[in-house]
C-alpha positions as CSV (number, residue, x, y, z in Angstrom):
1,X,61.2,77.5,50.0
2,X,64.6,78.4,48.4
3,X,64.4,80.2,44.9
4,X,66.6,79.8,41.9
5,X,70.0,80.3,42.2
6,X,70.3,83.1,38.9
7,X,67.9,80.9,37.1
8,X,66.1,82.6,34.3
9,X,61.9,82.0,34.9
10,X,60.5,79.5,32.5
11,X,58.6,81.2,29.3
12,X,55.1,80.1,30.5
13,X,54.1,81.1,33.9
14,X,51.4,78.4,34.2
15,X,48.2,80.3,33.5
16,X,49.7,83.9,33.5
17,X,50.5,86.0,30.8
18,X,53.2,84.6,28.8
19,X,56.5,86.5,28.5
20,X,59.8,86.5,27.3
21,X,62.4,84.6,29.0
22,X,64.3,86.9,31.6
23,X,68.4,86.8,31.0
24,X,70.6,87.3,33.7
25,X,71.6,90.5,31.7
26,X,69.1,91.0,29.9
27,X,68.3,94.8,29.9
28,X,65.5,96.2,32.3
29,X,63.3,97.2,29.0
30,X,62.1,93.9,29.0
31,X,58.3,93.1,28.7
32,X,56.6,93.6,32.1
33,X,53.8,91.5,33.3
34,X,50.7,93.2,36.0
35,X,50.9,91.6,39.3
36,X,49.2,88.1,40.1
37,X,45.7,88.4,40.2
38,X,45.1,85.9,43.1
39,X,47.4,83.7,45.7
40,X,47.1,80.7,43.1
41,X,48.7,83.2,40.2
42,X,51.5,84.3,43.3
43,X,52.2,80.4,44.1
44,X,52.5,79.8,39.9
45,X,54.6,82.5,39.3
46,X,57.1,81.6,42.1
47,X,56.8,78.1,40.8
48,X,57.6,79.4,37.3
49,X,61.0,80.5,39.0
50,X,61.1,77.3,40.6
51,X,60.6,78.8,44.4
52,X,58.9,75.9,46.1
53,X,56.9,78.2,48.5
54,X,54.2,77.4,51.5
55,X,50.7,79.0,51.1
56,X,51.2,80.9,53.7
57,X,53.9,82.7,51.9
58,X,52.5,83.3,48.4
59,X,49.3,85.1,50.4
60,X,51.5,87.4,52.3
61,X,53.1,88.2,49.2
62,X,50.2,88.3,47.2
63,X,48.7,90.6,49.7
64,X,52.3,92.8,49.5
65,X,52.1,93.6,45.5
66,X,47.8,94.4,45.6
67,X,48.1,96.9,48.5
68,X,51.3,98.1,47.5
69,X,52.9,97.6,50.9
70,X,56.0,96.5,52.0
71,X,56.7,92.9,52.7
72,X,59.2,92.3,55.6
73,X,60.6,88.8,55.8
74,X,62.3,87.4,58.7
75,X,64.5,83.9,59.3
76,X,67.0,82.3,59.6
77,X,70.2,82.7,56.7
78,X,69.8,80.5,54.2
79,X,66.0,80.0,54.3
80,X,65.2,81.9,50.8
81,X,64.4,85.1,51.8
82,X,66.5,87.1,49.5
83,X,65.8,85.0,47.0
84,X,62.0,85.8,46.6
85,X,62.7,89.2,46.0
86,X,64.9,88.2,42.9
87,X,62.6,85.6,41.6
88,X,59.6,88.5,42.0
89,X,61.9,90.9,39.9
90,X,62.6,88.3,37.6
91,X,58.7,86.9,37.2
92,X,57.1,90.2,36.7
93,X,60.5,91.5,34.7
94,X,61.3,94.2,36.6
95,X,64.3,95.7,37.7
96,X,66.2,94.7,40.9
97,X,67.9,97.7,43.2
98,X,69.1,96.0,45.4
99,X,70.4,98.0,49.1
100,X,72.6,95.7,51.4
101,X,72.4,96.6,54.9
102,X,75.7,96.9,57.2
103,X,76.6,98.7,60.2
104,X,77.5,102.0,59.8
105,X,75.2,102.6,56.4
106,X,74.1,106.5,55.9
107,X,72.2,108.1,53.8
108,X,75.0,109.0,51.5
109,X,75.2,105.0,50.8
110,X,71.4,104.0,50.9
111,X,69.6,107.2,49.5
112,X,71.6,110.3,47.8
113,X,74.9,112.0,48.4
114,X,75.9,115.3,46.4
115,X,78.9,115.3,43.8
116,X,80.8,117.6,45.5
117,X,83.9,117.3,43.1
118,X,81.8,118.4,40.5
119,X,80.0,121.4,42.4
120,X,83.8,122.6,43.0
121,X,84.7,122.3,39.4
122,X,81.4,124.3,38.7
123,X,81.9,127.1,41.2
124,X,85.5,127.6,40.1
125,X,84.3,127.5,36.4
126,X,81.5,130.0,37.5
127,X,83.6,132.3,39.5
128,X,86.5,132.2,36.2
129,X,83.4,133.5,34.3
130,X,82.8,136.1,36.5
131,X,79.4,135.2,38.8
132,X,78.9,136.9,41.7
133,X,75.7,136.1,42.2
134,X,75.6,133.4,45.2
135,X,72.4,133.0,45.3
136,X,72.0,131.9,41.7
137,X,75.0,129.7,41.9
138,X,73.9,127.6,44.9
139,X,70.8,127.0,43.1
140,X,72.9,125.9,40.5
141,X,75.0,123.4,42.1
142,X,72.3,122.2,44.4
143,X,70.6,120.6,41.4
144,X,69.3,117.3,40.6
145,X,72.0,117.0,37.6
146,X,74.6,117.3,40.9
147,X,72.9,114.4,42.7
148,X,74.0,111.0,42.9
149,X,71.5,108.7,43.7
150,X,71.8,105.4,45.7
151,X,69.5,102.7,45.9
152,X,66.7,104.0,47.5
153,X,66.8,107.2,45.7
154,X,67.0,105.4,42.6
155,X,63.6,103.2,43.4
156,X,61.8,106.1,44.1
157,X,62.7,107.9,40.9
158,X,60.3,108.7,38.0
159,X,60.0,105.7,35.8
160,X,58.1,106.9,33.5
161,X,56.0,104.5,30.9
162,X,58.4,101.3,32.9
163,X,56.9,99.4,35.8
164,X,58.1,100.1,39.1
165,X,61.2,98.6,40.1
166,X,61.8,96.1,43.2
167,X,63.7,97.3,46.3
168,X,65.2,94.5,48.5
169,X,66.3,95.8,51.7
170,X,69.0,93.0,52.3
171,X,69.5,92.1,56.0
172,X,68.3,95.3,57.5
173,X,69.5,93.7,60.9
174,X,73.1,94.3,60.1
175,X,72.1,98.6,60.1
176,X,72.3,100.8,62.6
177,X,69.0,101.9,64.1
178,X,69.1,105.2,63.5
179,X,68.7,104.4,59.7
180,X,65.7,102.2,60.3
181,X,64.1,106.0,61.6
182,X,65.3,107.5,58.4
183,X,63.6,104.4,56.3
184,X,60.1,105.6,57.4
185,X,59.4,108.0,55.3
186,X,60.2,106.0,52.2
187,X,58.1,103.1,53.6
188,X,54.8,105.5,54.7
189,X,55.1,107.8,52.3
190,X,57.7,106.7,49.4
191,X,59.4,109.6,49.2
192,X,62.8,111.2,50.3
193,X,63.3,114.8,51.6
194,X,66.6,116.5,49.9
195,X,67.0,119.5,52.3
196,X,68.4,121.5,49.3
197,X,65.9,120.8,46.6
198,X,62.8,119.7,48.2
199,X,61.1,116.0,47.9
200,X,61.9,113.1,45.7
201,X,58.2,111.3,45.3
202,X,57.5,108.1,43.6
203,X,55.3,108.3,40.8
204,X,54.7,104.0,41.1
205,X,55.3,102.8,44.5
206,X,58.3,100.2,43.9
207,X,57.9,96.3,45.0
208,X,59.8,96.6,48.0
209,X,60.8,93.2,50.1
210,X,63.0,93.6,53.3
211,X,64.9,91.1,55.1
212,X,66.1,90.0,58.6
213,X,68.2,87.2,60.1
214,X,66.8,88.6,63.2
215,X,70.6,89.5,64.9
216,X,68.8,91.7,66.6
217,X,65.3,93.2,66.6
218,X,63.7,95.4,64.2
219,X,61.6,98.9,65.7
220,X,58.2,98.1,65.7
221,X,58.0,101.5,63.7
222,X,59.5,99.6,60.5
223,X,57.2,97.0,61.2
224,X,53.7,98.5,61.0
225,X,54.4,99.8,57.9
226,X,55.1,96.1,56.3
227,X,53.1,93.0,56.0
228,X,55.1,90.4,58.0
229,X,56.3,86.7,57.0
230,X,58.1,84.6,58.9
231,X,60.3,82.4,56.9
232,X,60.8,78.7,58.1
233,X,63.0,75.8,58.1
234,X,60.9,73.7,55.0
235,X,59.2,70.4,56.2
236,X,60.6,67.4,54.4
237,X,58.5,67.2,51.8
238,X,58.8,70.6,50.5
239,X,62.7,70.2,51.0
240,X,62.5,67.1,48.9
241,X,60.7,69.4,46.2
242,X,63.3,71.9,46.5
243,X,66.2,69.3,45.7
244,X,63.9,68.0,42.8
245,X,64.4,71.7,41.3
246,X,67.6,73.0,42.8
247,X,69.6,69.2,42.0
248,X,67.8,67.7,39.4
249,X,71.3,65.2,38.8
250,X,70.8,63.3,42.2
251,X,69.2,60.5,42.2
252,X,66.1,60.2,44.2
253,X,67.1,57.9,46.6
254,X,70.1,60.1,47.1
255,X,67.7,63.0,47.8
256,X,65.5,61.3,50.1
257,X,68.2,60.8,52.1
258,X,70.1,63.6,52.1
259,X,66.8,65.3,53.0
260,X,66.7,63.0,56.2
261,X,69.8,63.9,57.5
262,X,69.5,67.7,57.1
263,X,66.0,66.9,58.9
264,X,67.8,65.4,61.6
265,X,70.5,67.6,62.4
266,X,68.1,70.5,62.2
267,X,67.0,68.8,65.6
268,X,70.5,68.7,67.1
269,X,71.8,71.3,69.3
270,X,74.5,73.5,67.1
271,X,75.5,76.7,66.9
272,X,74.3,77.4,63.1
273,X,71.6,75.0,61.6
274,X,72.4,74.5,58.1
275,X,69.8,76.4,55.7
276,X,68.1,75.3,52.8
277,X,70.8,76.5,50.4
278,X,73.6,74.2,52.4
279,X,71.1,71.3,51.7
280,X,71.3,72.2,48.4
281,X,75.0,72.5,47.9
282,X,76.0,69.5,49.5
283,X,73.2,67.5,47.4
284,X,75.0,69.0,44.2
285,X,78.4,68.0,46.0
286,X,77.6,64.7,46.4
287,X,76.6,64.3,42.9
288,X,79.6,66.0,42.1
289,X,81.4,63.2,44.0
290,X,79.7,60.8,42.0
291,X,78.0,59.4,44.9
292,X,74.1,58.0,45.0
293,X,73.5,57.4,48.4
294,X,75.0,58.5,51.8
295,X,78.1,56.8,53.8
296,X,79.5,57.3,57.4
297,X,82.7,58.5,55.3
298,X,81.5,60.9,53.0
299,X,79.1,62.3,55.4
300,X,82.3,63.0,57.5
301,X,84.2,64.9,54.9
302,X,81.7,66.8,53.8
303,X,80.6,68.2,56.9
304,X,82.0,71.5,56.1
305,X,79.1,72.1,53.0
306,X,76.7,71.9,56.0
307,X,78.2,73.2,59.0
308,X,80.2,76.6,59.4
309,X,81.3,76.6,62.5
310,X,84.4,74.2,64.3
311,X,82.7,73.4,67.2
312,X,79.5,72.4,65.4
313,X,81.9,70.0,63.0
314,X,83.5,68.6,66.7
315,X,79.9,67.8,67.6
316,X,79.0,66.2,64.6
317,X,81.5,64.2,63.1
318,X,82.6,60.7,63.8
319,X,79.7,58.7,66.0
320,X,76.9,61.3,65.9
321,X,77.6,60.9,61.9
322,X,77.6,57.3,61.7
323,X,74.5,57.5,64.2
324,X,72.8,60.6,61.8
325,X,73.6,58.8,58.4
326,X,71.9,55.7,59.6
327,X,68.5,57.4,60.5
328,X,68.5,59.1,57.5
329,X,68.8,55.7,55.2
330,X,66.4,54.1,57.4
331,X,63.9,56.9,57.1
332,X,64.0,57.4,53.3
């Protein structure tokens, strides 16, 4: 369920076109590669990325990149959800605008803003050279060479021979609702309306995934314009999997258990469940500790990879983790 952490895709994506391997920085001229074909291709090229992913997921997805419509994903932190958008940039080698939601975002942060420093500097330079003509000059300054674009702007903009780019909308939640109004006219139409100079269109609709941790609740209006997911806690098999990628240097038996535990406190009543990206840290911890299986003591003073929060640490530690350490070994 949870994608690479920055991991560059594997060469061969398993029955898709082969590419070249994506860099971190590798610049966005890279090869491209067409969308999958079918919810098998979608499942191999996550895989490729090694994103252990549900069926489920890869056909909502799939579905996403064939029609062209927006895919909103929503979960609990740490599930993966952000990461599939960076693992679908990185598998069909495209770029990755990425816009991270936060109360108080405008449009001059998401979309466009104007330069005004430089439409000062032009008007003075204009007026020294003696235009008088307002007219002309606001149709000067009010030019696209004046714009500054922001994210969304950006993934709408012409791309000419390059593949449209992917647009992760990063925790949408954490905006204010009057910019999920403004989002629907890039989602319905993909386009932007600059008052001053008109429409910004698309030429290639962008891949564009959108996230929630579900603080609050989305407008439905955002929502019928997206294919929805719901991403879930993994089972313990596909955790398991997920640890085989994510910390190939524990030891199995170390990973079985760890698996267990995470299973177990899942069930618990806490404040903050720990997502699949704390199972995977604390996995990599305990390697880094040298350890290959779990103990009452370790368990204890680790408790902060896994839990975030004081009074979920109070509930947990001591007996509960002796208690919680012991299922796990006797269920793996």
């Amino acid at each position: 369920m949870l994608a690479s952490q920055q991991a560059p895709c594997r060469n061969s994506l398993r029955g898709l076109a082969p590419g070249r391997q994506i860099a971190e920085n590798a610049p966005w001229f890279r090869m491209t590669r067409p969308v999958p074909a079918s919810i098998d291709e979608t499942q191999q090229l996550l895989a490729a990325c090694d994103y252990v992913a549900e069926r489920s997921l890869a056909t909502s997805l799939f579905l996403s990149l064939v029609m062209q419509r927006p895919l909103f994903l929503e979960g609990e932190a740490g599930v993966g959800k952000t990461e599939i958008a960076k693992v679908v940039a990185q598998g069909l080698g495209r770029e990755l605008i990425r816009l991270q939601c936060y109360e108080g975002l405008d449009i001059a942060q998401a979309a466009y803003e104007w330069n005004y420093s430089r439409q000062m500097i032009e008007i003075r330079l204009a007026e020294a050279a003696g235009e008088r003509n307002k007219d002309k000059l606001g149709a000067d300054i009010y030019s696209e060479r004046f714009l500054v674009k922001r994210p969304l702007a950006r993934a709408l903009e012409a791309q000419g021979t390059n593949a449209a780019p992917v647009l992760l909308i990063d925790e949408l939640d954490r905006s204010d609702e009057p910019f999920e109004a403004y989002l629907l006219e890039v989602l319905s139409d993909w386009q932007i309306t600059i008052p001053e100079i008109g429409t910004l269109r698309a030429a290639k609709p962008p891949v564009v995934i959108i996230t929630s941790n579900r603080t609050r609740e989305i407008h439905d209006a955002v929502k019928r314009r997206c294919f929805y997911h719901w991403v879930d806690y993994p089972d313990a098999a596909r955790e398991l999997e997920i640890l085989r990628h994510k910390a190939p240097r524990a030891a199995q038996s170390l990973s079985r258990e760890v698996v267990a535990f995470v299973q177990q406190l899942r069930k618990t009543e806490l404040f903050k469940l720990p997502g699949v990206a704390e199972t995977i840290d604390w996995a990599n911890c305990l390697v880094a500790l040298d350890r290959v299986t779990l103990d009452p003591e370790t368990v204890n003073n680790t408790l902060g990879v896994l839990l975030k929060y004081r009074d979920d640490l109070e509930r947990v530690a001591g007996d509960e983790a002796v208690r919680l350490t012991a299922e796990a070994k006797a269920a793996a």
